[in-house]
N, C-alpha and C positions, 0 to 999 in steps of 0.2 A: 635719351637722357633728358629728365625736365629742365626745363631753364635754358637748355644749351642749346645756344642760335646755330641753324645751318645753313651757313656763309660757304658752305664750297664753290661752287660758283665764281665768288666773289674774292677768294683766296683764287681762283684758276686763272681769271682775269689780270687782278695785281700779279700772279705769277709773270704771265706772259708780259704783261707791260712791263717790269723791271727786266726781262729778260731782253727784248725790243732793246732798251734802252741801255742795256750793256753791251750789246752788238754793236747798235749802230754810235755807241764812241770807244770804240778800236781800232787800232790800225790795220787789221787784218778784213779781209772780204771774207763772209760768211753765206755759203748758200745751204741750206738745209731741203735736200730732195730726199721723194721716195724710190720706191723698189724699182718706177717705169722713169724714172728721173723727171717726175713734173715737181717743180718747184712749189715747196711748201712754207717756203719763209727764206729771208734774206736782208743784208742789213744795208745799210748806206751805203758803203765804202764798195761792196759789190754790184751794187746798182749803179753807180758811178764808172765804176772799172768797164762793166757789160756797153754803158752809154759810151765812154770815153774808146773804147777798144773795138764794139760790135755796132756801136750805132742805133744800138735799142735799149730800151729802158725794162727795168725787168718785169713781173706781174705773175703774183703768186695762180697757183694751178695752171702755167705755161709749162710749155717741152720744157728742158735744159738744152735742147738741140736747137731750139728756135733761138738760142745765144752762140752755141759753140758749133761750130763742124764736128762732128762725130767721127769721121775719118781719121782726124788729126788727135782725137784723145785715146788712144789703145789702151795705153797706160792706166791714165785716167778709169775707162771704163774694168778695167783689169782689176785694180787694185779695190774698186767700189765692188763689184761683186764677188772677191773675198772678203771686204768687210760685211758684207750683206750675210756670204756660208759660216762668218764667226757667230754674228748675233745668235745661231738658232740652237 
């Protein structure tokens, strides 16, 4: 369309950063992984929790195992790969 600036980009940007910054002031830990559980985003209160609890600081495109035992999340792992058979 003439005239009309294409700012997506720049709208995807602003998205994510207000998103960032709604996570990281809540009280809740937020980790957002994919389908092999490597960490794709994460807010303060989780990277805190991971320091305080596991002794490491978190960092996007890590395992989620390089935080948790995997042995000890069954549950955990159980319940994520029925939310994964809902999505499809």
């Amino acid at each position: 369309m003439p005239g009309k600036k294409k700012n997506t980009p720049n709208k995807i940007d602003k998205s994510a950063e207000y998103l960032k910054i709604l996570l990281d002031n809540t009280i809740k830990g937020f980790i957002l992984l994919d389908k092999d559980f490597k960490v794709l985003m994460f807010n303060a209160v989780a990277d805190k929790g991971m320091r305080y609890f596991y002794k490491k600081p978190m960092e996007i495109n890590s395992s989620y195992w390089e935080y948790v035992e995997k042995k000890e999340n069954a549950s955990f792992i159980r319940h994520f790969e029925k939310a994964l058979k809902k999505k499809k």
